[in-house]
Backbone as a printed PyTorch tensor [residue, N CA C, xyz], in Angstrom:
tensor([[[-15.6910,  17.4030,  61.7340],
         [-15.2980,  18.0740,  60.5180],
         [-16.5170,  18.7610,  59.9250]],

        [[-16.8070,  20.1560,  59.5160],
         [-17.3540,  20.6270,  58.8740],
         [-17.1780,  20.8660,  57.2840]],

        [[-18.0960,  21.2660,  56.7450],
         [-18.0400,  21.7660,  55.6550],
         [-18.7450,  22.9960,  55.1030]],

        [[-17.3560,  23.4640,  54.4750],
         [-17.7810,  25.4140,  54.4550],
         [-17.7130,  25.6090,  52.6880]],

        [[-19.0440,  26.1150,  52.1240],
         [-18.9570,  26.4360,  50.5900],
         [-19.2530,  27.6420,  50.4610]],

        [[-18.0290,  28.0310,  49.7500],
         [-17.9830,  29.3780,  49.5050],
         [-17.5520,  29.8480,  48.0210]],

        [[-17.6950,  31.1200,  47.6670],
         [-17.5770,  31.7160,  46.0070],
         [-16.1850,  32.5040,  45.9070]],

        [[-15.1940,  31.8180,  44.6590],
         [-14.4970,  32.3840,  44.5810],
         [-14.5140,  34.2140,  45.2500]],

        [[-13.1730,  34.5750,  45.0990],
         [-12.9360,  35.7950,  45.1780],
         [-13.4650,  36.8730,  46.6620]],

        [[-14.2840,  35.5760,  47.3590],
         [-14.9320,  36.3830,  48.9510],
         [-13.6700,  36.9300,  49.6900]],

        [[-14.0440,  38.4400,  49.6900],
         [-13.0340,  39.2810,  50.8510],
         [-13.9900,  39.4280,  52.2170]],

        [[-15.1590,  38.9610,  52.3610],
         [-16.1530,  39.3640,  53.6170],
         [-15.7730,  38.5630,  55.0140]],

        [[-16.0570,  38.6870,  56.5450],
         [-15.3840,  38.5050,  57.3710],
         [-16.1130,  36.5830,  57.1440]],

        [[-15.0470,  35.8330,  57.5560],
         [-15.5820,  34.3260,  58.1620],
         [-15.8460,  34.1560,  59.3360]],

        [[-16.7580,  34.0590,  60.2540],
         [-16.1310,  33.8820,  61.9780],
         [-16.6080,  32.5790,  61.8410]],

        [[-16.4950,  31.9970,  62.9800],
         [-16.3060,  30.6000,  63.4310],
         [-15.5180,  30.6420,  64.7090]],

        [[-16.4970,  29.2700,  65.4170],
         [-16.4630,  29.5060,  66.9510],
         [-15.2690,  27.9910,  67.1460]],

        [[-14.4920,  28.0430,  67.7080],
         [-13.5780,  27.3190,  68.4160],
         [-14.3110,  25.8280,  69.3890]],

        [[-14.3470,  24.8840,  69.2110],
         [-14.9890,  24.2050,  70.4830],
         [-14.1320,  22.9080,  70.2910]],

        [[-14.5750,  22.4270,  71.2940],
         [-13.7040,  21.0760,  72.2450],
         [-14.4570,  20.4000,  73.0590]],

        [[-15.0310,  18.8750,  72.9840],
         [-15.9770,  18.0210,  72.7740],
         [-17.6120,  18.9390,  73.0100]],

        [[-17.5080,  20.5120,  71.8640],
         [-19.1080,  20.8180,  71.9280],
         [-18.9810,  21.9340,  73.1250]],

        [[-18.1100,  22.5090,  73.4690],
         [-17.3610,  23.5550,  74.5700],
         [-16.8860,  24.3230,  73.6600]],

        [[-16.9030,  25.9960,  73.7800],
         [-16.4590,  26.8600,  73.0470],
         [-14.9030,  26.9950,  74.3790]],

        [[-13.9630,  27.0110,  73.0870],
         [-12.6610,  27.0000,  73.4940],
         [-12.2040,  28.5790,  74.1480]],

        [[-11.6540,  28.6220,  75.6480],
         [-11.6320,  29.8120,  75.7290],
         [ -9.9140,  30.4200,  75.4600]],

        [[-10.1850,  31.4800,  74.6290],
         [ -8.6580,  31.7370,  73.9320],
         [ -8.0580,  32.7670,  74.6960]],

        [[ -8.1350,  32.9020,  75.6490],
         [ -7.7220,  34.0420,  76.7290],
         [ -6.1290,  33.9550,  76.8910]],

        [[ -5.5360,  34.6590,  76.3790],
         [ -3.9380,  35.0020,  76.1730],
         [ -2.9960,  34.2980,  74.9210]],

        [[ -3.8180,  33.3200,  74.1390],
         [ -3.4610,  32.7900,  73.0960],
         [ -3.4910,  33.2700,  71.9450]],

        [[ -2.3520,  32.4140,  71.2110],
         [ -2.3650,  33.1330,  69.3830],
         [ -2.7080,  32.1950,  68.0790]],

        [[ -3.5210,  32.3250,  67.5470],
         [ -4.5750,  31.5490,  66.6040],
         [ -4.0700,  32.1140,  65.4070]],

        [[ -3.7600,  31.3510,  64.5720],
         [ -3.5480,  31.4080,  63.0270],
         [ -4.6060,  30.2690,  62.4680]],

        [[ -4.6890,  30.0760,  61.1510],
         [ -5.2900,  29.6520,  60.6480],
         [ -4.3440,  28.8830,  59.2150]],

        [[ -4.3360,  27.6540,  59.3540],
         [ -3.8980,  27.0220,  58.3800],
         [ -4.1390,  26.3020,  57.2990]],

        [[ -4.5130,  26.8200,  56.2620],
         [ -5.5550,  26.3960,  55.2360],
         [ -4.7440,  25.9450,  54.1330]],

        [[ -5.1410,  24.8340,  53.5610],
         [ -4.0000,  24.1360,  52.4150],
         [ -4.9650,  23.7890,  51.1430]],

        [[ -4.5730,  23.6380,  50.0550],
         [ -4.9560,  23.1840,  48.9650],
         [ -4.1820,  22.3850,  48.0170]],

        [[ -4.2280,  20.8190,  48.1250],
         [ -3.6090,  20.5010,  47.6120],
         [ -2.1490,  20.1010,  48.8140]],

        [[ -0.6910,  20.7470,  48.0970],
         [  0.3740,  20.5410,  48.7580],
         [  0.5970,  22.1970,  48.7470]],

        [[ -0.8010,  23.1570,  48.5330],
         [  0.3260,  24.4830,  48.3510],
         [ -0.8270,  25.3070,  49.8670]],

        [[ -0.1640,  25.9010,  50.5970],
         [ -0.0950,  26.3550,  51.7360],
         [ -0.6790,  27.7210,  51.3290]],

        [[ -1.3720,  28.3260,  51.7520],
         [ -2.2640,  29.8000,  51.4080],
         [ -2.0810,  30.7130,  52.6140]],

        [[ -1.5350,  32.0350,  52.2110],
         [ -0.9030,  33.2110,  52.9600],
         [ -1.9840,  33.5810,  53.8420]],

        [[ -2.2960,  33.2040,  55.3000],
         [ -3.0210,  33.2610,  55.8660],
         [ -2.4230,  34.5440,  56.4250]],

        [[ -1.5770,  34.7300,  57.0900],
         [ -0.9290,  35.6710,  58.1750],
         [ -1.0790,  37.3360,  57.8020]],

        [[ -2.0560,  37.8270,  59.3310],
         [ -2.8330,  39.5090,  59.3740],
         [ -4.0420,  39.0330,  58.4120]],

        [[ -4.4500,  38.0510,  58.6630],
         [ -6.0150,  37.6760,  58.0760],
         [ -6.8070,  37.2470,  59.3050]],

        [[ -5.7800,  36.5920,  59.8570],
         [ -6.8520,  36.1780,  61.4200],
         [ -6.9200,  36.9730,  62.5320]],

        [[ -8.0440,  37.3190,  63.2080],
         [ -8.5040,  37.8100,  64.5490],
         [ -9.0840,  37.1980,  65.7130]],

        [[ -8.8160,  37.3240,  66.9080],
         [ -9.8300,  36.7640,  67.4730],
         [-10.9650,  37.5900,  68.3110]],

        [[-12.2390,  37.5390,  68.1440],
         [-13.1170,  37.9150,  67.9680],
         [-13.9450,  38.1880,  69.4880]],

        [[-13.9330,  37.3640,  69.8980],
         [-14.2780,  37.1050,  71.7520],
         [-14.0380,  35.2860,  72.2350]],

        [[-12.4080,  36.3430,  72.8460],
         [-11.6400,  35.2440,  73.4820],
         [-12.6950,  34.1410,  74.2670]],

        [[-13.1870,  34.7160,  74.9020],
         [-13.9620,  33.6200,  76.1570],
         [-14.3490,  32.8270,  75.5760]],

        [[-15.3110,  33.4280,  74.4510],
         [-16.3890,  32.4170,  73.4770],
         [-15.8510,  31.3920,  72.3040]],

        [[-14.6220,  31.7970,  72.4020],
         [-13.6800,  31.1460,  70.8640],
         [-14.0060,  31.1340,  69.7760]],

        [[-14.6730,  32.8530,  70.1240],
         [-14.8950,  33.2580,  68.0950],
         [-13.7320,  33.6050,  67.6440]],

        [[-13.5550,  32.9960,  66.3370],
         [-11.9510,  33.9030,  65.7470],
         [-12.8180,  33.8960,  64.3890]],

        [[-12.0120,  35.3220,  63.5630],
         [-12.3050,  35.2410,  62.1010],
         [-11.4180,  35.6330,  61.1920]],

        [[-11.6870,  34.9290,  60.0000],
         [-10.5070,  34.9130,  58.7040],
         [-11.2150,  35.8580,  57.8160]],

        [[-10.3850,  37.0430,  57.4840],
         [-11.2270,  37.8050,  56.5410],
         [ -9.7130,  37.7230,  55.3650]],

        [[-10.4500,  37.0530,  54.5210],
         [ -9.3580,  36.5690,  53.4230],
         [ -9.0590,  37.4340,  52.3780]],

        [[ -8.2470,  37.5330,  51.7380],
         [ -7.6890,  38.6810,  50.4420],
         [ -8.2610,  38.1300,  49.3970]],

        [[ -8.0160,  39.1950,  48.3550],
         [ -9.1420,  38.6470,  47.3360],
         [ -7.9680,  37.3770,  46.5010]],

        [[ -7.1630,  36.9790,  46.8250],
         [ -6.5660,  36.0830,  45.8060],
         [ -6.6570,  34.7960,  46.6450]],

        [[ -7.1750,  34.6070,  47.7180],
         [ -6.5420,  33.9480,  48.5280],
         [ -7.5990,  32.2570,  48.5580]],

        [[ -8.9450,  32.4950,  47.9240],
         [ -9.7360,  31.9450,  47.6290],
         [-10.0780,  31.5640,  46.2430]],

        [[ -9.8290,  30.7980,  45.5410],
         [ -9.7020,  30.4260,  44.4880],
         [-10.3750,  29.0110,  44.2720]],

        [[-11.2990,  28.9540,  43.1510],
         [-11.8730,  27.5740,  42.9370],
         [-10.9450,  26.1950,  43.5220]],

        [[-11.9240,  25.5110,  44.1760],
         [-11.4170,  23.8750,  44.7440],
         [-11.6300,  23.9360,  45.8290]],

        [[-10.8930,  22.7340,  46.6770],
         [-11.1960,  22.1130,  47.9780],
         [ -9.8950,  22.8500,  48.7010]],

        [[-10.2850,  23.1380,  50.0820],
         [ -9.1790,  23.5580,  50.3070],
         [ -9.4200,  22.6010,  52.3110]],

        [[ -8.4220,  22.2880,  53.0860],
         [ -8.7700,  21.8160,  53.7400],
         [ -8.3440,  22.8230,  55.4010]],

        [[ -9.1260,  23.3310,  56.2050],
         [ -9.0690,  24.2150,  57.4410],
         [ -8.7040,  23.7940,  59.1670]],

        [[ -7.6210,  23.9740,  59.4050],
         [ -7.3210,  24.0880,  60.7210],
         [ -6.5540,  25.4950,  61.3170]],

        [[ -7.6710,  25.3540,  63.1510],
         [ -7.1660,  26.6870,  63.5480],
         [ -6.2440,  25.7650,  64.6710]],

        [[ -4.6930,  26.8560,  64.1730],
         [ -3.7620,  26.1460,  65.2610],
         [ -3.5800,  27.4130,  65.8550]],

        [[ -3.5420,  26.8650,  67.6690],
         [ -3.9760,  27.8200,  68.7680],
         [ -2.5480,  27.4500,  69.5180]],

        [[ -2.1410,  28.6010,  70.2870],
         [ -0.6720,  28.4140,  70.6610],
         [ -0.9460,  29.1750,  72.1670]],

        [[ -0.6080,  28.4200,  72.8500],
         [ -0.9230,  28.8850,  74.4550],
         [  0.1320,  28.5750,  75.6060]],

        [[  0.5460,  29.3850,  76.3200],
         [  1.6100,  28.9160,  76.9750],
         [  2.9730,  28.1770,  76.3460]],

        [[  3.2930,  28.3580,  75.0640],
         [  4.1730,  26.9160,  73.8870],
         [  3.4380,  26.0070,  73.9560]],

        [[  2.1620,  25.4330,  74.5400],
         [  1.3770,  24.2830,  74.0100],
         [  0.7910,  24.6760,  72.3320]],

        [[  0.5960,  23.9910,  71.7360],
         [  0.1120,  24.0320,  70.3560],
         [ -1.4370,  23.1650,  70.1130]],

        [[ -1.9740,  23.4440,  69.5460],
         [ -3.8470,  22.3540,  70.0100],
         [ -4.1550,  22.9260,  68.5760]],

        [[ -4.6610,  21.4740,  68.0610],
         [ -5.6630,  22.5580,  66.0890],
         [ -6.7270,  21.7230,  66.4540]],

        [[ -7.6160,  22.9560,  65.8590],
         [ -9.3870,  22.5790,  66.2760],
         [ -9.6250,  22.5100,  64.5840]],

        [[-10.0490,  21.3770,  64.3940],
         [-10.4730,  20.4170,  64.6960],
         [ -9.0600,  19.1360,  64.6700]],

        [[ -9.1280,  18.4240,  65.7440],
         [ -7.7980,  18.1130,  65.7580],
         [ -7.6910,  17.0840,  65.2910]],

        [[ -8.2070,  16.3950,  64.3430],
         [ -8.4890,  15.0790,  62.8800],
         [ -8.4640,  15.9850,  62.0480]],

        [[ -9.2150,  15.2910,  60.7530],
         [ -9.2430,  15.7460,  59.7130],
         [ -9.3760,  17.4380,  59.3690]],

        [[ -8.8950,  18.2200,  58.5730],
         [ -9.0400,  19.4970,  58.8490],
         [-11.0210,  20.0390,  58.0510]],

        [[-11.1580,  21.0750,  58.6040],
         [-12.4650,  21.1880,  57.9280],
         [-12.6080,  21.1320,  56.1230]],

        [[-13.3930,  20.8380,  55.4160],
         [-13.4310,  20.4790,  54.1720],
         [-14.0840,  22.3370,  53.7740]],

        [[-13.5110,  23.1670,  52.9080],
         [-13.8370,  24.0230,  52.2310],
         [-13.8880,  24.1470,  50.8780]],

        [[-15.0760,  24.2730,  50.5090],
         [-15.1640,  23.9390,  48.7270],
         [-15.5610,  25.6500,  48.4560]],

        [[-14.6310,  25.5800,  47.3650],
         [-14.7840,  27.1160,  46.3440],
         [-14.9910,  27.3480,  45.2270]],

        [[-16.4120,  27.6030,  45.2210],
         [-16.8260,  27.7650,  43.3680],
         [-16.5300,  28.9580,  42.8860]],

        [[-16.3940,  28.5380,  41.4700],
         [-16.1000,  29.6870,  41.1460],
         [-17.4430,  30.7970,  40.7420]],

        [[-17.3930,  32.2360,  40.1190],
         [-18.6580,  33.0180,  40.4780],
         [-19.2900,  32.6520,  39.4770]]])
């Protein structure tokens, strides 16, 4: 589990690399969303995520300006391959804290 601190209101790109025990995940024909929660309320991820270089399992979230808002918000990328389904990090989701400016 990581932890990502960031300032309200950021529209700038996020990347972040995909890995699996310390292996960059290779995303070659797969579809990656990003599922980010706060609380019990679910945040409009979808045409925010890209992936960046499949081989390497960069993907990035370039978020809207509403979409980041002061607090904790908690991060998983769910990867969809063949109908298999896999979220990196596949425990706890990453911890994202958002101050405000």
């Amino acid at each position: 589990m990581a932890t990502i601190e960031i300032t309200e209101g950021w529209t700038g790109d996020l990347d972040f690399t995909l890995t699996a025990d310390g292996v960059a995940v290779d995303l070659t024909g797969a579809t990656v969303e990003l599922v980010l929660t706060t609380g019990s309320t679910v945040v409009d991820t979808s045409g925010d995520v890209t992936v960046v270089d499949a081989a390497t399992g960069i993907v990035r979230y370039t978020p809207d300006p509403a979409d980041l808002t002061p607090g904790q918000y908690r991060a998983h990328w769910k990867v969809t391959d063949g109908g298999k389904v896999v979220f990196y990090p596949n425990g706890r989701g990453d911890l994202w804290i958002v101050y405000r400016v």
